[in-house]
C-alpha positions in Angstrom: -35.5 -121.0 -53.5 -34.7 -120.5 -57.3 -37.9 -118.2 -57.5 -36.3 -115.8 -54.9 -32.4 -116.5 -56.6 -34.0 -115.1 -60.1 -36.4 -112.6 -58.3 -33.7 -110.8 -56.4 -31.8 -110.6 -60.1 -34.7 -109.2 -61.5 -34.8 -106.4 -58.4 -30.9 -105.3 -58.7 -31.0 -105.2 -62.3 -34.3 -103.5 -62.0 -32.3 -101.1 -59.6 -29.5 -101.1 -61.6 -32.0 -99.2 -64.7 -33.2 -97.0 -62.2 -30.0 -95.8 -61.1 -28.6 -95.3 -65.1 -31.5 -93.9 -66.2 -31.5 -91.2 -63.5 -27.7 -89.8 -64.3 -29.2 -90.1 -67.7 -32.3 -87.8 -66.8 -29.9 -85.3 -65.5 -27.1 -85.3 -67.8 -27.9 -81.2 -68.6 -28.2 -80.4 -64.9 -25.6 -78.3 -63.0 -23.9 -79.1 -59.9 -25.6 -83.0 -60.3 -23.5 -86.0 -59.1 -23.8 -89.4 -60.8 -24.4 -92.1 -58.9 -23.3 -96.2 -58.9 -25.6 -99.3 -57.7 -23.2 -101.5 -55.9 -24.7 -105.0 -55.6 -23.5 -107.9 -53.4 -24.7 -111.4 -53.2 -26.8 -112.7 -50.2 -25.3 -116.0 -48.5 -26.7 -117.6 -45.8 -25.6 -121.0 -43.8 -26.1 -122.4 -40.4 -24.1 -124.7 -38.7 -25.6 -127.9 -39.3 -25.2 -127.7 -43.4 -22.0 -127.8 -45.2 -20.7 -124.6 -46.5 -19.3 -126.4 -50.2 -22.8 -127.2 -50.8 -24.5 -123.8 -50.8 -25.4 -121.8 -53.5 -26.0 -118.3 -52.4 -29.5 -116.9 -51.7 -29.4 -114.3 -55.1 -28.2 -110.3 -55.4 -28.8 -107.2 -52.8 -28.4 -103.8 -53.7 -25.7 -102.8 -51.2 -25.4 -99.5 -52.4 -26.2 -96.1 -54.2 -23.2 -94.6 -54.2 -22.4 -91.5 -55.4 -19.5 -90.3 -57.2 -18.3 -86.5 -56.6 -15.6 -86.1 -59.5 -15.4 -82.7 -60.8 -17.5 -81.8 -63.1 -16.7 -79.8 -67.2 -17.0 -76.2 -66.3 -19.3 -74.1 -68.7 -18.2 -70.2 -69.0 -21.4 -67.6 -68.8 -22.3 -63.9 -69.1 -23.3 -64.0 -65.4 -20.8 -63.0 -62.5 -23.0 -64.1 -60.1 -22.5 -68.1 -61.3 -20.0 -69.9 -59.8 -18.2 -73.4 -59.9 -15.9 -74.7 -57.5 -12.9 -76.0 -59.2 -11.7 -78.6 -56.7 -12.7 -79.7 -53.5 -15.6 -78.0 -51.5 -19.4 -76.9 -51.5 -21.1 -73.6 -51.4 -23.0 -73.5 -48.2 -26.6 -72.5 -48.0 -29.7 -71.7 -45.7 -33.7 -71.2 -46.2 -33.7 -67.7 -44.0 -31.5 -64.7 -43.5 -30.8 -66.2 -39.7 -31.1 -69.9 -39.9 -28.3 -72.3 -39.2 -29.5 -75.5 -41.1 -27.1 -75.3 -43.8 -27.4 -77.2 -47.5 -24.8 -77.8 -49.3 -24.2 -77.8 -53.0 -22.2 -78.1 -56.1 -24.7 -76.2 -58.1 -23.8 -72.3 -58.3 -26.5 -71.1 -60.5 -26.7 -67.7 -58.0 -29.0 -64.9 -58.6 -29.8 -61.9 -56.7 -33.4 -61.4 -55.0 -35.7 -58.9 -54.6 -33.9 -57.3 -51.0 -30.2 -57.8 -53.1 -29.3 -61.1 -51.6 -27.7 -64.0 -53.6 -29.7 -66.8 -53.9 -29.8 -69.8 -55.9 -33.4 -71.4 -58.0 -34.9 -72.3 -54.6 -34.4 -69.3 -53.0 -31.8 -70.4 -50.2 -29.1 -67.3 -49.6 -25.2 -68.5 -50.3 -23.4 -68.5 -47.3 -20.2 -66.2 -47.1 -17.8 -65.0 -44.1 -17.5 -61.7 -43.1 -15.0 -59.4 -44.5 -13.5 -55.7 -43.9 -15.3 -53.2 -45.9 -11.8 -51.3 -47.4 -8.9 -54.3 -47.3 -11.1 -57.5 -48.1 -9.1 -59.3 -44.9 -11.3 -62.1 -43.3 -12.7 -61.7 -40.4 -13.7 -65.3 -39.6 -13.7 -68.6 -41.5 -16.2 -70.3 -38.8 -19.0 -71.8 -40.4 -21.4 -70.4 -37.5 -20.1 -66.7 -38.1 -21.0 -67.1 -41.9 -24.1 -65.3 -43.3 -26.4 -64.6 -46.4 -23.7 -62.0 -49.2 -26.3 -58.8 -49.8 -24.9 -57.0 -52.7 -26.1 -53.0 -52.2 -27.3 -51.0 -55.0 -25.9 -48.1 -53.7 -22.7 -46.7 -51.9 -23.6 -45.2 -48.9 -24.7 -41.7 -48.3 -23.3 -39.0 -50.1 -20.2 -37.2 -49.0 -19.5 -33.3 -49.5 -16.6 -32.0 -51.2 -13.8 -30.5 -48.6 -10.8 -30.5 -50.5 -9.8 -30.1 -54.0 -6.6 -30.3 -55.1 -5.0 -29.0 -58.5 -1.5 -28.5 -60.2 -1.1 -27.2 -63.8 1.2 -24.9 -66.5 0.6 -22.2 -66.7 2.1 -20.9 -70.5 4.7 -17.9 -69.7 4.3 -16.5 -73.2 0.6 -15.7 -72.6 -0.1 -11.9 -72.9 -0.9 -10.4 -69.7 -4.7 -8.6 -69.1 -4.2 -5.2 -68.2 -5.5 -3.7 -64.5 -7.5 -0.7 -64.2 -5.1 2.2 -63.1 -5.5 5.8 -61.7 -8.5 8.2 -61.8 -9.5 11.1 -63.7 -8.4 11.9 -66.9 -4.8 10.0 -66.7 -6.6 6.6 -65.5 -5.9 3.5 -67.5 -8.7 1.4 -68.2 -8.7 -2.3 -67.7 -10.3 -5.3 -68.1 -11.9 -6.7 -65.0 -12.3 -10.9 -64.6 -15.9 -11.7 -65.9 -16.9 -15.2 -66.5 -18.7 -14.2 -69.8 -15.9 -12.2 -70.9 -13.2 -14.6 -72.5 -10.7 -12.0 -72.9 -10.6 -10.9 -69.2 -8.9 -14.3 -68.4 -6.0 -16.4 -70.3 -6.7 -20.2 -68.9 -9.6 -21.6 -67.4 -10.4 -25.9 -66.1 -13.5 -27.4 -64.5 -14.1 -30.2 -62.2 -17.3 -31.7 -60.6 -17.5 -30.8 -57.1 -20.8 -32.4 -54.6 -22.7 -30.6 -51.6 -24.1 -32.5 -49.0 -26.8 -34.1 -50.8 -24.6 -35.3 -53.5 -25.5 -33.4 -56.1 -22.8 -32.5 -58.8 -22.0 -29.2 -59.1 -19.1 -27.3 -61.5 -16.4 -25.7 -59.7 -14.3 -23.7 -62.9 -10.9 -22.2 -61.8 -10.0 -19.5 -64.1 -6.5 -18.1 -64.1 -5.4 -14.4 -65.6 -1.7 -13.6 -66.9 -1.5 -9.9 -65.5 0.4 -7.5 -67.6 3.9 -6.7 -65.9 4.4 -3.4 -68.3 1.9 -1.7 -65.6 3.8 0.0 -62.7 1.3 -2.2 -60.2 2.3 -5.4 -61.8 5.2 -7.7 -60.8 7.0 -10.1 -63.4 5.6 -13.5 -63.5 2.0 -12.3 -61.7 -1.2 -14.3 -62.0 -4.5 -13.9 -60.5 -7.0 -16.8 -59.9 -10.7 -16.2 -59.8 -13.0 -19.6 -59.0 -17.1 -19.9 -60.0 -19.3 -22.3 -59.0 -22.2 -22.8 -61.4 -21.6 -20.0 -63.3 -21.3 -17.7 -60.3 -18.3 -16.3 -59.5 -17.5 -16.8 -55.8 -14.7 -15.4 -53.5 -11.4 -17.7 -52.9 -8.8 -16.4 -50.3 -5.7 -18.1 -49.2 -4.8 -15.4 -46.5 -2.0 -13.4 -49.0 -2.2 -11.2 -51.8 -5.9 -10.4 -53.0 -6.2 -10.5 -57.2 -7.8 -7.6 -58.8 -11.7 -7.7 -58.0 -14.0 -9.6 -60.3 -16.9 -7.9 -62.5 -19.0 -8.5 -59.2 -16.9 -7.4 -56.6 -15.6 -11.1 -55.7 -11.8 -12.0 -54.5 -9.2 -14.1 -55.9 -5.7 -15.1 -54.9 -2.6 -13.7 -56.3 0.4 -16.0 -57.0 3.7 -15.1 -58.6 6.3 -17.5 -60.1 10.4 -17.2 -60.2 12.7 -17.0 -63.2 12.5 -20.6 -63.2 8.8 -21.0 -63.7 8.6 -21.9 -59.7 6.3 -21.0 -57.2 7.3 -17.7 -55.5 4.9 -17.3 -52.4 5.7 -21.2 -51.6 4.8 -22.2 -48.2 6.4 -24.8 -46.3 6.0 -27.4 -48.8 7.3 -26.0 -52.0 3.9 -24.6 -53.5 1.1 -21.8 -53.3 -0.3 -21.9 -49.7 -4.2 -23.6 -49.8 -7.3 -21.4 -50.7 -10.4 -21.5 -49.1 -14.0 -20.9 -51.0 -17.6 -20.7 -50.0 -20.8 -22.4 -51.0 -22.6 -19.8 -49.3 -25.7 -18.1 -51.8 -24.4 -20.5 -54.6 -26.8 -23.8 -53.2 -30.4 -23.4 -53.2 -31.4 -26.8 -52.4 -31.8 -27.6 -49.5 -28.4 -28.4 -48.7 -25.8 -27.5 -46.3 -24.6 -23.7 -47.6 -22.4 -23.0 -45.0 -20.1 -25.5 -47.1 -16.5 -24.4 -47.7 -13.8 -26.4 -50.0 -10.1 -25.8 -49.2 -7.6 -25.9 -52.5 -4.5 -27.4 -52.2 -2.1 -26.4 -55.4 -0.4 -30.3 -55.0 -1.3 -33.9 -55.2 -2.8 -34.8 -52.2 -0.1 -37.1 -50.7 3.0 -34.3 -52.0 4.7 -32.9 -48.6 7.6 -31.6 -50.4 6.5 -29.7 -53.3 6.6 -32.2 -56.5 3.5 -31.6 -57.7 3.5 -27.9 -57.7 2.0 -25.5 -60.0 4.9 -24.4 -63.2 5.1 -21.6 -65.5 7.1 -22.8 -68.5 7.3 -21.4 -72.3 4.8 -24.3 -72.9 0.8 -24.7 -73.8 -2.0 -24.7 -70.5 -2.0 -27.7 -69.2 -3.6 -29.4 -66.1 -1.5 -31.7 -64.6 -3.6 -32.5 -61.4 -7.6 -31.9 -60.6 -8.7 -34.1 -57.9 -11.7 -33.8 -54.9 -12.7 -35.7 -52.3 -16.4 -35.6 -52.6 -18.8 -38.9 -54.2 -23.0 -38.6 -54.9 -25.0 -42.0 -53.8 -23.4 -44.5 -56.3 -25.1 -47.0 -58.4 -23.6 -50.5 -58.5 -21.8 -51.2 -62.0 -20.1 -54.5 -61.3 -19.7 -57.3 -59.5 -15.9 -59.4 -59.7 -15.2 -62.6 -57.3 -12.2 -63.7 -57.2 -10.9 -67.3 -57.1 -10.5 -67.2 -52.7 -14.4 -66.5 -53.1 -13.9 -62.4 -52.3 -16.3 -60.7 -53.7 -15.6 -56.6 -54.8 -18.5 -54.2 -55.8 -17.9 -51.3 -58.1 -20.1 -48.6 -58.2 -20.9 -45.9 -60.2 -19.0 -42.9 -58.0 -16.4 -44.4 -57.8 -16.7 -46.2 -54.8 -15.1 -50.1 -54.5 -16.6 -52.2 -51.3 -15.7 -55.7 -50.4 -18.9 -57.8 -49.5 -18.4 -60.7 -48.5 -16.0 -64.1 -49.0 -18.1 -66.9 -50.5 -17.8 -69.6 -47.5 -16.6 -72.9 -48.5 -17.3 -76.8 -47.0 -16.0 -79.8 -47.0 -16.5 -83.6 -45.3 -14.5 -86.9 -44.3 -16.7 -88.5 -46.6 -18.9 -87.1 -49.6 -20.9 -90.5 -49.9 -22.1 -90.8 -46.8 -23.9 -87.1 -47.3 -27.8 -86.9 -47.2 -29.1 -86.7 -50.9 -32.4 -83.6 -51.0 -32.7 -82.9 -54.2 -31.8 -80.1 -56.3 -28.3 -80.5 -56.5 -28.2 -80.2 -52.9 -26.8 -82.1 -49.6 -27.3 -82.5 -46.1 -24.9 -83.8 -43.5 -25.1 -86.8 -41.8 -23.5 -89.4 -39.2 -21.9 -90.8 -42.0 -20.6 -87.7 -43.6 -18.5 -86.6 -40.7 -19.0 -82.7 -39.5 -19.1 -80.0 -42.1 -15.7 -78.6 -42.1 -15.3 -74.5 -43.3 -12.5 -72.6 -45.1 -11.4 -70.1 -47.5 -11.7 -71.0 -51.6 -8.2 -71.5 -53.4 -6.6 -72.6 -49.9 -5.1 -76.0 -48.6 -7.7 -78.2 -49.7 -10.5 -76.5 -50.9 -10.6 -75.7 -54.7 -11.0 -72.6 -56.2 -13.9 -70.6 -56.8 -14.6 -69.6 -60.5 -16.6 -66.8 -61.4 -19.0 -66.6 -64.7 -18.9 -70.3 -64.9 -21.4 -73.2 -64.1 -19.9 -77.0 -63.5 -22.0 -79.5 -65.5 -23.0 -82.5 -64.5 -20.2 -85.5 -63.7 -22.2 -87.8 -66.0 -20.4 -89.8 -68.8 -23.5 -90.2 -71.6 -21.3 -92.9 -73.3 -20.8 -94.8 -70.8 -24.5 -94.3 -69.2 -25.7 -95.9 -72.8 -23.7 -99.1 -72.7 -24.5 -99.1 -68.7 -28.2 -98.6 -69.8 -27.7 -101.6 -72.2 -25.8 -104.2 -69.6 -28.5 -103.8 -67.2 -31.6 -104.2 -69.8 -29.8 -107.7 -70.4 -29.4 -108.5 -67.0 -32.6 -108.0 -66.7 -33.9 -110.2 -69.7 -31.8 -113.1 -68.4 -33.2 -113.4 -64.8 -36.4 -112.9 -66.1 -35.5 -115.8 -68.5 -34.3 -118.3 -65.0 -37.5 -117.3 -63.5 -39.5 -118.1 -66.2 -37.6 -121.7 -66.4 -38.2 -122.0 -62.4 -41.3 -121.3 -63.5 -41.4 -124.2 -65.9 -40.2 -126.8 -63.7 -42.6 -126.2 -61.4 -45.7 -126.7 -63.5 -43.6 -130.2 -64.5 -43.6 -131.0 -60.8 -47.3 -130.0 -60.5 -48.4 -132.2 -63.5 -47.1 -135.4 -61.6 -49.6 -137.8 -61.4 
């Protein structure tokens, strides 16, 4: 009976190294959990001995208990690593459709070749399904979670339609002077030319797209007209617009400008006293122009295209944002379109609920995905498999999902990585305790051992 006493100590302290050395092993690994042998003592009795003369049958390991105390968190370059700071595991699955979740403190995620998240093994991080524009959660079901894809592009292209633009125009700019009369009493003037800087006073640019997304530059050019001509009103400006270079015609349904070097149109505006809008429309501004692509785009794309410009912000129904001519430099105040080219992805932020926004490079801003979150009745009684990673069980109660940085679910933490829950220090002195537990039950075996050969040397 003593051999099996002293053997059993020999096996739990034996158990007890094994289990030390182990946290030790993985004291540099993310997401890892240490873990405790629990030992109790093995007592047996039967009804016809006394129980005040027994003296226990030796040690069982009763336990290897895990302990799932938050981890140090380690900040990285790498928005795609998260930690969980709190309660809660990222949820994971081997295929795009599968529902045999893993679960894991380990958020070393990286994106794979088809723009999923993964982590090292491959499996695809688990996040509910968001709208596209406001971020708002659709579902926080487990069973309507799936793999986060981050795009590498926005969507298809998108024309420009509308452009809209507001600016000063300076009132002590010299006007340009209109050709006037025939014969010999005609007065020459000096018709709008793109390559002629003197035929117009101001000019601004903007990047405009066709329907394959490529850029093109749309230059408004705007001419001070000289009032001192009999033609010419007070206050009188004529705007020409180009695309590329070429100088297309712009019409907003009222007064045509002077014709350009090539025979194109432009819109005539005039401004009050006050440096107002004079030919206001409903709204306190310049009624919208309308321009065509057509003979400007060569290819391939759509060159029927026609841009409306507004002369206010977008959102302005009551005239704020009009056009002004003060005693003050050119300046544009407004210069907006509507149009985007296929956009290349430029960043990635999560936030601490788990939501994940992509930037791109036109612009564009999509939300993806909200990383899914899990949590059980009891962490111990989960299914160890290795790499950081869990399984439910009968023992672990049902995998219960939710949003991060909610009730009782920690928060997510992007560019960080939680180390491992191991205390080194007190591994080491752990490490030591069970070496001499160890020693000493080998020492009562070896004494058992002793007696025996005493017994055996009986004659």
């Amino acid at each position: 009976m003593s051999f099996s006493i002293a053997l059993s100590g020999i096996s739990s302290a034996q158990k007890d190294l094994d289990v030390t050395s182990n946290n030790v092993a993985n004291v540099k690994t993310t997401g890892f959990k240490g873990s405790r042998a629990e030992f109790s003592d093995v007592y047996a009795n039967s009804i016809f001995s006394g129980s005040d003369q027994q003296t226990g049958n030796g040690a069982a390991t009763a336990a290897v208990a895990q302990q799932f105390s938050q981890g140090t968190l380690q900040f990285t370059q790498n928005s795609l690593d998260m930690a969980i700071s709190g309660n809660g595991f990222f949820a994971t699955t081997s295929g795009l459709t599968d529902q045999d979740f893993t679960y894991t403190r380990a958020g070393a995620f990286k994106l794979n070749d088809s723009s999923y998240i993964v982590n090292n093994q491959g499996q695809f991080l688990q996040g509910f399904p968001v709208d596209r524009d406001s971020g708002a959660t659709q579902s926080t079901s487990l069973a309507a979670s799936g793999p986060i894809r981050i795009p590498d592009s926005a969507g298809a292209p998108s024309a420009t339609e509308n452009q809209y633009q507001s600016f000063n125009l300076d009132a002590r700019a010299p006007g340009v002077r209109v050709a006037e009369g025939t014969g010999p009493t005609a007065v020459p003037g000096n018709p709008f030319s793109v390559d002629d800087p003197t035929s117009y006073t101001s000019s601004t640019s903007t990047t405009i797209y066709d329907s394959l997304g490529e850029s093109h530059v749309l230059t408004t050019y705007y001419v001070r007209r000289d009032s001192n001509q009999a033609s010419i009103e007070n206050n009188t400006w004529d705007i020409y617009t180009a695309v590329d270079g070429q100088v297309v015609d712009f019409d907003n349904g009222g007064a045509s400008a002077e014709p350009a070097e090539n025979g194109s149109t432009g819109v005539r505006v005039r401004f009050d006293e006050s440096g107002s809008p004079l030919n206001a429309n409903g709204n306190g501004t310049f009624e919208p122009g309308q321009l065509s692509l057509s003979g400007v785009l060569n290819n391939g794309a759509d060159d029927t295209q026609q841009i409306n410009v507004f002369f206010r912000d977008q959102f302005d129904s009551e005239g704020e944002t009009a056009p002004t001519q003060f005693a003050s430099d050119f300046s544009v105040n407004l210069l907006e379109q509507d149009g985007t080219t296929v956009g290349r992805l430029t960043n990635i932020d999560i936030a601490e609920d788990g939501l994940i926004l992509a930037s791109y490079s036109n612009g564009d801003v999509s939300y993806l995905g909200k990383v899914a979150l899990v949590r059980f009745a009891n962490e111990q009684g989960l299914t160890q498999l290795g790499n950081a990673s869990w399984a439910e069980s009968q023992a672990s109660g049902i995998a219960t999902s939710g949003e991060a940085n909610s009730g009782v679910f920690g928060a997510v933490e992007s560019s960080a990585l939680e180390s491992s829950n191991v205390d080194l220090t007190k591994e080491l002195v752990d490490l030591i305790s069970a070496q001499r537990n160890f020693q000493a039950n080998s020492r009562a075996l070896e004494i058992n051992n002793g007696l025996q050969q005493n017994i055996l040397q009986i004659r």
